[in-house]
Structure formats: C-alpha cells, structure tokens
VOPAGU-2260 file (C-alpha; in pm, 1 decimal, decimal comma):
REM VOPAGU-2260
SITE   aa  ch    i         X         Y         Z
SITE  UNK   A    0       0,0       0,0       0,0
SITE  UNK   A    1     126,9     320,5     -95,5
SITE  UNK   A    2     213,9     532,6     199,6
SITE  UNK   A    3     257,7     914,2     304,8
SITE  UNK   A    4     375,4    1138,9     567,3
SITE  UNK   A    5     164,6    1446,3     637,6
SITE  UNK   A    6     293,3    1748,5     841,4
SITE  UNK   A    7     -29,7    1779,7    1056,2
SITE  UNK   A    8    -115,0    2120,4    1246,6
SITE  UNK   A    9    -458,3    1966,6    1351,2
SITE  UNK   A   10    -645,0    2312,8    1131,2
SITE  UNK   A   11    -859,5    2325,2     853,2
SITE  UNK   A   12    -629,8    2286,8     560,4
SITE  UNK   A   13    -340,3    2043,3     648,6
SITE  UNK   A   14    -638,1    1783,7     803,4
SITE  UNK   A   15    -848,9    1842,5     393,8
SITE  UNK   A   16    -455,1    1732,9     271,8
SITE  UNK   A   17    -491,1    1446,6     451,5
SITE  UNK   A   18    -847,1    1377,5     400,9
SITE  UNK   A   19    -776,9    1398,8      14,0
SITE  UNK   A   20    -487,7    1185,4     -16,0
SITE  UNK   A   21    -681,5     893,9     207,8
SITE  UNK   A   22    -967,8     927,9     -51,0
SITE  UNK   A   23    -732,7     739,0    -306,4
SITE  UNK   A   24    -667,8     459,7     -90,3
SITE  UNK   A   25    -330,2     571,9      68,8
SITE  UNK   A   26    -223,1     526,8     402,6
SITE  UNK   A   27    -131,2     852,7     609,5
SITE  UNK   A   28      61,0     930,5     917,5
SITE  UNK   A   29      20,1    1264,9    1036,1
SITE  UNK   A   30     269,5    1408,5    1227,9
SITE  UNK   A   31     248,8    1748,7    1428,2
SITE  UNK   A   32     596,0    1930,8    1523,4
SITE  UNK   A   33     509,3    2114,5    1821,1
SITE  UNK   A   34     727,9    2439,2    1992,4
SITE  UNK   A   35     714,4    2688,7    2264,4
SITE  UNK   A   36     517,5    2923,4    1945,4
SITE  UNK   A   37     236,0    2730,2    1890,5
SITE  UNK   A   38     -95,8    2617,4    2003,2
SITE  UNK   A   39     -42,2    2410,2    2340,3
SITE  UNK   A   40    -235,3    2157,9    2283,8
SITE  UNK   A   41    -213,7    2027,6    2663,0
SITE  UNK   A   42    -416,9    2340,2    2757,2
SITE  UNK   A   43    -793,9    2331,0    2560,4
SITE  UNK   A   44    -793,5    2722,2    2644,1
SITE  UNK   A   45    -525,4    2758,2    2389,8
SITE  UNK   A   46    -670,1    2674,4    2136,1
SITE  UNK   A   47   -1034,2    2712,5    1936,2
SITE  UNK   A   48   -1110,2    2322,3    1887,6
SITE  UNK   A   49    -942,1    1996,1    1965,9
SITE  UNK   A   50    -669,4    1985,7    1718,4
SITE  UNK   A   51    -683,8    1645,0    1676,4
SITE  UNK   A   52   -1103,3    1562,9    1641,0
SITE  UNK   A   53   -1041,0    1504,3    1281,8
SITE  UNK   A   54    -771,0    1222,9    1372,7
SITE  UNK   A   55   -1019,8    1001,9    1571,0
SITE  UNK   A   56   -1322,2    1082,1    1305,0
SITE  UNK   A   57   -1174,0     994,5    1039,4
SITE  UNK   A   58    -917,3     690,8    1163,9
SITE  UNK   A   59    -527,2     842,2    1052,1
SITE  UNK   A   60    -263,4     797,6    1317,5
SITE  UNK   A   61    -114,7    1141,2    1455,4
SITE  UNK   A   62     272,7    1121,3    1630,6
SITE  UNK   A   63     436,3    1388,3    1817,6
SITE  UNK   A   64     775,7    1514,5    1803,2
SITE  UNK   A   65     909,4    1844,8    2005,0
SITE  UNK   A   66    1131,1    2060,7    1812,9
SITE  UNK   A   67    1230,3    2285,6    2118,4
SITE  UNK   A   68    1582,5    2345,9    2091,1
SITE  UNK   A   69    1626,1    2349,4    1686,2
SITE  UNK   A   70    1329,0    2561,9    1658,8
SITE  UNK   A   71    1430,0    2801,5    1900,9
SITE  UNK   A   72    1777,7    2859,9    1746,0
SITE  UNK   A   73    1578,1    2936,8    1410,3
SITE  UNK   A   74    1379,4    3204,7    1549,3
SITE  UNK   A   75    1751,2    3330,8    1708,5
SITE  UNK   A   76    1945,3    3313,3    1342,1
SITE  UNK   A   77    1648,1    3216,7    1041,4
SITE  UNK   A   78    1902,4    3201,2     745,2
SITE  UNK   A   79    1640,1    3322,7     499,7
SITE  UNK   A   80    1529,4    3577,3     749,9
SITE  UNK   A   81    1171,0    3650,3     961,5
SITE  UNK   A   82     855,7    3762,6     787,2
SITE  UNK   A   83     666,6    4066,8     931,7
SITE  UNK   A   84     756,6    3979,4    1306,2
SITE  UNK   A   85     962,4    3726,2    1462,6
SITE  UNK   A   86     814,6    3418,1    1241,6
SITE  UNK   A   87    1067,3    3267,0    1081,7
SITE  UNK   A   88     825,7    3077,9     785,5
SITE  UNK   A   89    1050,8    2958,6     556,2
SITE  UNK   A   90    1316,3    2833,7     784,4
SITE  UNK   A   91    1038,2    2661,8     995,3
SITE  UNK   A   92     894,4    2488,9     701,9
SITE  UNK   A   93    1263,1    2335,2     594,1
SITE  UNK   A   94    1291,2    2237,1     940,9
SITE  UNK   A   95     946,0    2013,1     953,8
SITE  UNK   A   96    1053,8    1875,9     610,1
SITE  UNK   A   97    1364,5    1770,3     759,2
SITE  UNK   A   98    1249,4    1593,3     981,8
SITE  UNK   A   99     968,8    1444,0     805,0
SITE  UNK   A  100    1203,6    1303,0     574,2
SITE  UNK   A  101    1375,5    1107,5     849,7
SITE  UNK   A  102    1035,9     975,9     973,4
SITE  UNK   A  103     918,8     893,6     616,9
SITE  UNK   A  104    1292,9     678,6     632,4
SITE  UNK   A  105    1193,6     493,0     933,9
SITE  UNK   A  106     863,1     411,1     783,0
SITE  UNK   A  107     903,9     316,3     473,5
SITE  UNK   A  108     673,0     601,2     347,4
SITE  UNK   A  109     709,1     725,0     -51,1
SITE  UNK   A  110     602,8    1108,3     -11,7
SITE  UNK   A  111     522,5    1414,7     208,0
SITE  UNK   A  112     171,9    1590,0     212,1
SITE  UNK   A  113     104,6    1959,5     331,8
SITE  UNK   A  114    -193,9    2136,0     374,6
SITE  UNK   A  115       1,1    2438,6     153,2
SITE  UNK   A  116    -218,2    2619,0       7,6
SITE  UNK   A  117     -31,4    2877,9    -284,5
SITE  UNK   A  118     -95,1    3229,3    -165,2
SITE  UNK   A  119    -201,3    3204,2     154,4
SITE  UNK   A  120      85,2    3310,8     333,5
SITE  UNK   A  121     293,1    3608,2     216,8
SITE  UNK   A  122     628,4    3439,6     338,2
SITE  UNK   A  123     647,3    3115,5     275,1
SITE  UNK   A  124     406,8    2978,4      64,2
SITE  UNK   A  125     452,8    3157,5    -320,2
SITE  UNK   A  126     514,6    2932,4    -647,3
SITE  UNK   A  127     898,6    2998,6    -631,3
SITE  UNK   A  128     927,5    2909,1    -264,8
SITE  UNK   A  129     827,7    2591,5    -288,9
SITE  UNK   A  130    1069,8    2410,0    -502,9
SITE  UNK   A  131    1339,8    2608,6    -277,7
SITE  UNK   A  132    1246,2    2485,1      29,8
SITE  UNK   A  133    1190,7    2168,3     -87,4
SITE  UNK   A  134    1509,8    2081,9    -240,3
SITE  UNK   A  135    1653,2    2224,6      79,3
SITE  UNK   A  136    1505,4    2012,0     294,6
SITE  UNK   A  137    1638,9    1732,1      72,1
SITE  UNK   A  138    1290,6    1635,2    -131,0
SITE  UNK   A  139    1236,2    1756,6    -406,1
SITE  UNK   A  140     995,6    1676,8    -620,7
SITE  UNK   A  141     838,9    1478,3    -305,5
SITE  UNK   A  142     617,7    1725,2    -139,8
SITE  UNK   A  143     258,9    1707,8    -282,1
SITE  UNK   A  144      40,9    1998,6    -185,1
SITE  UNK   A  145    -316,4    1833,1    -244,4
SITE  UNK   A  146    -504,8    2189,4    -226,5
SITE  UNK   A  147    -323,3    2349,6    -450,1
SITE  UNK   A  148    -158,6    2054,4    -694,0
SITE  UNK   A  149    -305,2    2179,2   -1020,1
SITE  UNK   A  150    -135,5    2503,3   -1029,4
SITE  UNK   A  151     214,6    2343,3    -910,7
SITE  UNK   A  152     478,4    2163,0   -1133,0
SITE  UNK   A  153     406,2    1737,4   -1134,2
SITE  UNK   A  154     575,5    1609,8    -803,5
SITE  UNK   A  155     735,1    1240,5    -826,2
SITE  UNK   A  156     407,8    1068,9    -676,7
SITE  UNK   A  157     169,0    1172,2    -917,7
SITE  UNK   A  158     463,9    1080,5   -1233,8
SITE  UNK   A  159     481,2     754,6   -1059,7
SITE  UNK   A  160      91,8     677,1   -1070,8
SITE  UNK   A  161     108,1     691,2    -683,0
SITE  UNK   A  162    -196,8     983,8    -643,0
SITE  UNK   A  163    -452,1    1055,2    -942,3
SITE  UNK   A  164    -380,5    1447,5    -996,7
SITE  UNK   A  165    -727,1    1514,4   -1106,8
SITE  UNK   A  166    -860,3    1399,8    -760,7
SITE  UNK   A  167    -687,4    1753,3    -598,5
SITE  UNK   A  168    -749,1    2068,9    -611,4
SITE  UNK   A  169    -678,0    2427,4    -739,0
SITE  UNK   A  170    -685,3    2596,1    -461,0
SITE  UNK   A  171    -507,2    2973,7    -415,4
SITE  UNK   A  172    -495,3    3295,4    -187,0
SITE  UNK   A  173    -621,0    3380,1     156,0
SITE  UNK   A  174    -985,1    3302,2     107,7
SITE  UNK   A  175   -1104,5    3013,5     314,9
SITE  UNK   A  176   -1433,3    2978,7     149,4
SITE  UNK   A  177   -1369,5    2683,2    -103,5
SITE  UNK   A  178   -1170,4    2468,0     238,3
SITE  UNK   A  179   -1492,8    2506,4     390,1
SITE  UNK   A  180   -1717,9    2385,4     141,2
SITE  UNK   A  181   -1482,7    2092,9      59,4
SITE  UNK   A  182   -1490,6    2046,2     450,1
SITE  UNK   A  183   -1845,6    2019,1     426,4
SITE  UNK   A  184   -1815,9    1735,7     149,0
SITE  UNK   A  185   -1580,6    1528,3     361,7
SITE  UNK   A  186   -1807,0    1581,8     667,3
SITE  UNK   A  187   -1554,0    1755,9     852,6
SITE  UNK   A  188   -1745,4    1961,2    1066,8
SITE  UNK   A  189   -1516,4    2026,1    1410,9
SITE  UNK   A  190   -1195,1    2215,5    1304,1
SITE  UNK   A  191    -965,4    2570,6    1483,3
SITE  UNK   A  192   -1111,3    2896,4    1392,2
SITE  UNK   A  193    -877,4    2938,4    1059,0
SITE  UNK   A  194    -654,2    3242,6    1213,8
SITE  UNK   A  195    -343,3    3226,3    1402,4
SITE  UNK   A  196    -139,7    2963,5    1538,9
SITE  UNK   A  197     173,9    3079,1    1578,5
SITE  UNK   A  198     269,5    3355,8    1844,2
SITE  UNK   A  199     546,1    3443,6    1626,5
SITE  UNK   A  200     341,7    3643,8    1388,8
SITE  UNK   A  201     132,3    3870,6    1659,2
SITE  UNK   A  202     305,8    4184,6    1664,9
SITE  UNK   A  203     282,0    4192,8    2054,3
SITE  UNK   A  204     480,5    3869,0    2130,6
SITE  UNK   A  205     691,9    3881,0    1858,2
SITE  UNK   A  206     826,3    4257,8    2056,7
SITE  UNK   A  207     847,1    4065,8    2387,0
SITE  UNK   A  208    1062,3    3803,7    2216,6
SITE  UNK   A  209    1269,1    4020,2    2059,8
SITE  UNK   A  210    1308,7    4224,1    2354,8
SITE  UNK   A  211    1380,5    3920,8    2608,3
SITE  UNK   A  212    1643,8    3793,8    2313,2
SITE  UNK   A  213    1829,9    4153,3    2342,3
SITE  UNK   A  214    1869,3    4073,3    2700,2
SITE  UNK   A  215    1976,2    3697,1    2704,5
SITE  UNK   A  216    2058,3    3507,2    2373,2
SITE  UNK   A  217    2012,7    3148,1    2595,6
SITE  UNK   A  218    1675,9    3198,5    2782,8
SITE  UNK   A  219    1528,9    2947,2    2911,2
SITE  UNK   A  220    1235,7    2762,0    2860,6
SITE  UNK   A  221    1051,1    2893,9    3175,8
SITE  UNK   A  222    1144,9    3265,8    3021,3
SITE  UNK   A  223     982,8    3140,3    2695,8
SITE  UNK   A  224     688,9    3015,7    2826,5
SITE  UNK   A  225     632,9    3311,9    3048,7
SITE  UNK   A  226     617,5    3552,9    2749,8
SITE  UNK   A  227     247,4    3392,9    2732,4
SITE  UNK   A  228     165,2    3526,0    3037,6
SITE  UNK   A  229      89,6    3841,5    3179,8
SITE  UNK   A  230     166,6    4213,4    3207,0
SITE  UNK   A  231     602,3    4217,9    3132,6
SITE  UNK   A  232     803,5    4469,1    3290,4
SITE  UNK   A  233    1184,2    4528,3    3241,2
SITE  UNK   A  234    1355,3    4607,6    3591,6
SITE  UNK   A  235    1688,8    4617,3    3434,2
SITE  UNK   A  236    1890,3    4416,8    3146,7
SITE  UNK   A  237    1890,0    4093,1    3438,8
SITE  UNK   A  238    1591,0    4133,1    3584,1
SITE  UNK   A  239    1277,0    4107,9    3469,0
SITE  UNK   A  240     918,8    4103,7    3625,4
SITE  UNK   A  241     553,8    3946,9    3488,4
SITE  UNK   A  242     255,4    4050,1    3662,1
SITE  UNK   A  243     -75,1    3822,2    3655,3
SITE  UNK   A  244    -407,9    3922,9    3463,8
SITE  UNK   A  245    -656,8    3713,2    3579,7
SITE  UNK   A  246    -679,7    3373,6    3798,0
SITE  UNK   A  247    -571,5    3129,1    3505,6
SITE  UNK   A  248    -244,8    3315,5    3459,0
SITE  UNK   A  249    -162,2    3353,2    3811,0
SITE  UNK   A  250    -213,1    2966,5    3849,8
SITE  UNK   A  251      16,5    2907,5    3484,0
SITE  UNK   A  252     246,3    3117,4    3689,4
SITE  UNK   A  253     289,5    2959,6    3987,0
SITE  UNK   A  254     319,7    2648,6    3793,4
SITE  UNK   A  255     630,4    2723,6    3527,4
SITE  UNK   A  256     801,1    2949,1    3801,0
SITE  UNK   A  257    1139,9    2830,1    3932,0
SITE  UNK   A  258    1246,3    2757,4    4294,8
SITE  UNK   A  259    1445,5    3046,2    4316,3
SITE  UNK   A  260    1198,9    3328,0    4121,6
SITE  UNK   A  261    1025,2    3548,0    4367,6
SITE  UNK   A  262     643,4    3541,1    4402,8
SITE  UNK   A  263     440,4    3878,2    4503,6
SITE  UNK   A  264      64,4    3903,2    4599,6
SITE  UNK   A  265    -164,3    4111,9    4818,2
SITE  UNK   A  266    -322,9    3868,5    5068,8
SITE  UNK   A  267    -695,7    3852,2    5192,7
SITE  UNK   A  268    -802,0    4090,9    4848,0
SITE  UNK   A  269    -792,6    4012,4    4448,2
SITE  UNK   A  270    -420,4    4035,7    4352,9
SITE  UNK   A  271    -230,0    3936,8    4053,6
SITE  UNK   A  272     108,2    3696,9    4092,9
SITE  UNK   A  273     364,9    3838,1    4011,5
SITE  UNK   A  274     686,6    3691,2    3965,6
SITE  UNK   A  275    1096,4    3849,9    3944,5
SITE  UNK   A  276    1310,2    3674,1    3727,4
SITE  UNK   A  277    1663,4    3716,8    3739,7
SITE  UNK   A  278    1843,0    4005,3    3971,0
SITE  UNK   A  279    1688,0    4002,9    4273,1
SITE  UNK   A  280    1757,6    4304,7    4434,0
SITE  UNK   A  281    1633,7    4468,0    4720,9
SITE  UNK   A  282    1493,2    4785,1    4434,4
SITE  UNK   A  283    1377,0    4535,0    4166,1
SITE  UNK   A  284    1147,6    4348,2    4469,0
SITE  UNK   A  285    1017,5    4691,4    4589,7
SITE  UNK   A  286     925,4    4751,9    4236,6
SITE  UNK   A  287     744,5    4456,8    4183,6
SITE  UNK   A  288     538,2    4488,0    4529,1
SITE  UNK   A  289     441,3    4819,9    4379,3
SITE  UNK   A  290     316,2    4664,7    4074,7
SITE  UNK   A  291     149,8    4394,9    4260,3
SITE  UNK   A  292     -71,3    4660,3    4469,6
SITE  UNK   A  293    -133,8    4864,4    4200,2
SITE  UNK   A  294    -285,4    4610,8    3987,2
SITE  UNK   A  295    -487,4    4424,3    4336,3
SITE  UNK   A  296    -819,7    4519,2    4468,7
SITE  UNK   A  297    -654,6    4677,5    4684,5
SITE  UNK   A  298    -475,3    4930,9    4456,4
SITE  UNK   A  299    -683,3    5286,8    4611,1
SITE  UNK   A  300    -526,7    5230,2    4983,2
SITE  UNK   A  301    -218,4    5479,3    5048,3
SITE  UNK   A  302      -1,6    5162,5    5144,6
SITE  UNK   A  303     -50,3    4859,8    5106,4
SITE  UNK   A  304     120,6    4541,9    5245,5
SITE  UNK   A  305     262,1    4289,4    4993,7
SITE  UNK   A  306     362,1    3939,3    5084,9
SITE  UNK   A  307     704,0    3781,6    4908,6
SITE  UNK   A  308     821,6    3441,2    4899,0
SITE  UNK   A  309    1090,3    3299,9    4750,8
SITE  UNK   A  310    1095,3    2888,2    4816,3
SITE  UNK   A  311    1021,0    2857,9    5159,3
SITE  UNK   A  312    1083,3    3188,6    5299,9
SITE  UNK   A  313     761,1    3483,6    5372,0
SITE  UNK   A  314     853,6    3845,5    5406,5
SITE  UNK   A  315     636,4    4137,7    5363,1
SITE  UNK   A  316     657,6    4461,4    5207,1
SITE  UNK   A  317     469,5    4782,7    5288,5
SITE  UNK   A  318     471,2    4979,7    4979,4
SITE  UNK   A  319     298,8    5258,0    4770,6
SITE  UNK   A  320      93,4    5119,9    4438,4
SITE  UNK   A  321     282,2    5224,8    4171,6
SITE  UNK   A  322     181,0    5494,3    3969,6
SITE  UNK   A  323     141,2    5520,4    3585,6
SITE  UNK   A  324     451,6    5642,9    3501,9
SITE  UNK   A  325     662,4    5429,5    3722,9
SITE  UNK   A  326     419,6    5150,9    3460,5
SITE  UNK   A  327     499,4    5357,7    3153,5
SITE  UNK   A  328     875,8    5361,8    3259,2
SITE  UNK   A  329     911,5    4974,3    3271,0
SITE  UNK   A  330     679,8    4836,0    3064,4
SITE  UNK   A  331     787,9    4620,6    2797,3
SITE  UNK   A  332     508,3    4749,1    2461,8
SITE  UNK   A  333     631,9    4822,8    2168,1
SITE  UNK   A  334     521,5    5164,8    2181,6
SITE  UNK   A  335     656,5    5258,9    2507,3
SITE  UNK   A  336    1015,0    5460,0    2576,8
SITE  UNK   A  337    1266,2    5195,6    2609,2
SITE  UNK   A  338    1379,5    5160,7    2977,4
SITE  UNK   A  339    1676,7    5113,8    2886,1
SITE  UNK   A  340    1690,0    5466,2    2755,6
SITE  UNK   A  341    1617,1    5630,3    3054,1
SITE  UNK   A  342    1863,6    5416,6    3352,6
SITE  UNK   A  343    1665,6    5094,7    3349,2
SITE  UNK   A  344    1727,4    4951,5    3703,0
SITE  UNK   A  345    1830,2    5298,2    3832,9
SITE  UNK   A  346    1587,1    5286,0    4133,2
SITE  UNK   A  347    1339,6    5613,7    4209,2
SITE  UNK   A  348    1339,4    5710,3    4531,6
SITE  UNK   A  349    1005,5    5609,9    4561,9
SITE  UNK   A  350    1122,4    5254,0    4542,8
SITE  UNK   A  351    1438,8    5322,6    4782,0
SITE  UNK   A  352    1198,0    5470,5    5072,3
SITE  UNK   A  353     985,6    5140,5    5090,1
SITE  UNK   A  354    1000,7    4938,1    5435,1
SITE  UNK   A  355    1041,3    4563,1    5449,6
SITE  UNK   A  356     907,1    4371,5    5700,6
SITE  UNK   A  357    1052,9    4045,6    5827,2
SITE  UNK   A  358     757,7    3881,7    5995,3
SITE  UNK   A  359     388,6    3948,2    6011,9
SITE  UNK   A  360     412,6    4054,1    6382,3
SITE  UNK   A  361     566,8    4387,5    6213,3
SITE  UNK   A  362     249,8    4428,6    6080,3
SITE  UNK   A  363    -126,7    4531,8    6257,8
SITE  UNK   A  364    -260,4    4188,6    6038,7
SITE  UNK   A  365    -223,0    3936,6    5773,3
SITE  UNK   A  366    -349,8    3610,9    5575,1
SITE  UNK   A  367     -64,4    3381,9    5403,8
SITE  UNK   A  368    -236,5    3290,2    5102,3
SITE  UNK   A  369      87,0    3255,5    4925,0
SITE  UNK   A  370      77,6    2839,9    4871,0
C-alpha cells in the first residue's frame, strides 16, 4: 500500500490534505511538530477546537515530536530571514521537512503531504518558494500539496501513478471559502477557527521576544513560556518582572516558576502573581510589590502590604501602588520609551523609601495565602 507522511497542524487545511490523499486509498501518518510558538495543545484554552477531532473521526494515526531546541535557534538566526515579526516561515517549514524526511525513512513512506495552500501566506508559501524549500530540505519533487496541486509543477508521486492528480485541487490565496465547502463534502465539521497559530506572527509577542532575546541570547524555557503570560516589565537588562491578569495566569504562573523566582501578591483581596526573574535586588522586589498593589483590589489604599516568597521563605513589604509612570517607565510594549533609555534599574526614590518587614508581627494583620 502506498504510503505518506503528512505534516499535521490539527487546522482546517493540512487535516483536507490528509483527508484527500486517504480518498485514493493511501495510508497517512500525520505528524504534528510542536514548539514553545504554537498552540499548546495540553491546555484546551489555547486553542479554538481539539486539534486532533479530525484524527479520531476519520481513523489516521497522529505522532508527536518536540522541536524545542532546533526551533528556538531558528527564530535566534532564520538564514532566509523573519517575515513581518519574529516568524521565521521559511526556515520553519525546511525544518518540519527535515524531519519528516527522516520519519518517512523509518517508515518506509514514498512522499510528504502539506496542507500548503499557494498564496495564503505572504512568506512562505509563493510558487517559487516551494521548489526552494523543498530541495533544501532534501525532497524535491516529493512534497505534494493536495489543495493546490493543479497550479504546481508534477511532483514524483503523481509521475509515478502513486496519487490521481485530477482527484486535488486548485486551490489559491487567503480566502477560506472553497476549504470550507470541501470540509463540508468530507463531513468535517469540528476544526480551529482558521486564524493564528503561531505567536510568532502577533506583533505583541513577537516585541516581547525580541526584547527578552536583546537581554539573554540562551533563555530558558521557563522565560519562553512566560512571554504567554501576563503584564512584562523590564527592571533592568537581568531582571525582569511578569505581573498576573486574571486567575488562570496567576495559576500558569505559579506552575512554570522556578524555585528560586520570587512570588508577590496582596493577601486577603484580588491580587495578581507576580513573579521576578533574574536580579533580585532589594529595588527590583520593591518595584514589583508596587506593581502587585497597584494592579490588586486593593490598589486605592495609600499603602498597602505585599507578601514575598521565595521557596520557603515569607517576608512582607509595605509599599505605595505604583503609579502610571513608574508603569509607563518599565513596561515592555512596543510603543513605550525603552527603559533602557532612561537608567533601566536605576531605582526612584520612591522605590528606595519602601520598608520591608521580616515577619507578620511587624504588621497590625495578615493572611498567608501565598501556597
């Protein structure tokens, strides 16, 4: 039986590839690359639909395979450069080939399917792109795009008799219209909102990304994972501090953060976690307490106390909220001054007249809420 490899993103168009190519009898293996960009598909919030419905409808075998470090140095260095943002496209897609081709190796697989469609994607997928990144990756003439075959050059499956080219499709541009309707033929009916994917195209984390990688050209994989979280301030080029939105980030986290981070709330009110990466210093925790009580319930009282742990040990801070330009001054946006153009880490006094308190009997009451 004739068999194919299908790089699998669990959306509309890469799970019609698939469908199409099983509609001639051939036997597909999907497999999804996953990174610290995309959709996580642990966490259902992340993403529109179950990414992998289709799989279980329609009976095609999905594997996994992480792509952590080797993505993560692409984003760093893309050799053919990153589109609008920090999405390196065409890198990415030579990458997944790559390693398709060693999985098609192992089993005994003739030919690679996308879901491709020409058009859609300003970067990366354009007539004279393809062949490029195809012979790079070290197949060409083995990557059949099913939605948009007619309008490509004959691939070495469909010379070989292996797919009927007049069973695919001419499919072009950004419309989504004619996916839908053959989505509706196939009786595909549960499939992501067709937008997005990867945080490496939205303007706002591609600037935290860019900003974190100015600052440390190794972070780790807690720093990447926090840039999906939260409010980001920049304390200073080794210290940096995320405050909590809502409930579901504060629990994310508490759950990624590091023995040694520190952890800020305001007890017995609403408060946000926030956390302090890096340079703990006695300025860049007084900072953070500010930020904590200024975005609590909490945030109208003229002081306000703030508990800190870091691993096992409590103290407390008595601080003032901070106040909008103290927020302006260290907020990472892409439209805000630079901190690092006006003494990032250079504490104001306001920070530097703050009192800490080393036990709660320094204070009139409290609630440890912190665990």
């Amino acid at each position: 039986m004739t068999k194919a490899i299908a790089l699998y993103s669990g959306g509309l168009d890469s799970t019609l590839a698939i469908l199409t190519v099983m509609k001639q009898g051939i036997d597909v293996t999907a497999i999804t690359f996953l990174n610290h960009f995309g959709c996580d598909i642990s966490d259902r919030s992340s993403c529109s639909k179950d990414p992998f419905a289709a799989s279980v409808k329609f009976g095609f075998k999905v594997k996994l395979s992480h792509l952590s470090d080797k993505f993560l140095e692409i984003v760093k260095n893309p050799k053919h450069g990153h589109g609008r943002n920090m999405n390196p496209c065409i890198d990415c897609r030579i990458l997944m080939l790559k390693e398709a081709k060693e999985f098609m190796g192992l089993t005994g697989a003739d030919f690679i399917i996308t879901g491709e469609v020409l058009g859609q994607r300003p970067m990366s997928q354009r007539k004279n792109c393809f062949p490029m990144i195809d012979k790079a990756a070290g197949l060409k003439g083995s990557v059949l795009r099913p939605l948009s075959a007619k309008f490509l050059p004959m691939t070495v499956p469909e010379e070989k008799g292996l797919v009927d080219r007049e069973q695919m499709y001419d499919f072009t541009g950004r419309s989504r219209k004619p996916q839908m309707a053959l989505a509706q033929e196939f009786g595909l009916t549960e499939y992501p909102a067709p937008a997005g994917g990867c945080l490496l195209t939205e303007p706002i984390y591609a600037y935290k990304l860019k900003e974190l990688l100015e600052h440390d050209r190794d972070p780790s994989y807690t720093d990447i994972n926090l840039l999906r979280l939260g409010r980001h301030f920049r304390f200073s080029s080794g210290c940096k501090i995320i405050v909590g939105r809502k409930q579901d980030e504060n629990d994310a986290i508490k759950s990624v953060a590091d023995r040694g981070d520190c952890l800020l709330r305001v007890d017995g009110v609403g408060s946000p976690l926030v956390i302090v990466r890096g340079a703990l210093t006695d300025e860049a925790v007084s900072f953070a307490a500010s930020l904590c009580a200024r975005y609590s319930d909490a945030k109208n009282l003229p002081e306000i106390t703030v508990t800190v742990a870091r691993g096992d040990e409590r103290s407390y801070l008595k601080v003032r909220p901070a106040d909008n330009e103290l927020i302006e001054l260290y907020r990472i946006e892409k439209k805000a001054v630079s901190a690092s153009n006006v003494g990032v880490g250079a504490a104001p006094d306001v920070l530097r007249s703050r009192v800490l308190l080393k036990s709660p009997s320094d204070m009139d009451s409290h609630t440890d809420a912190m665990s």
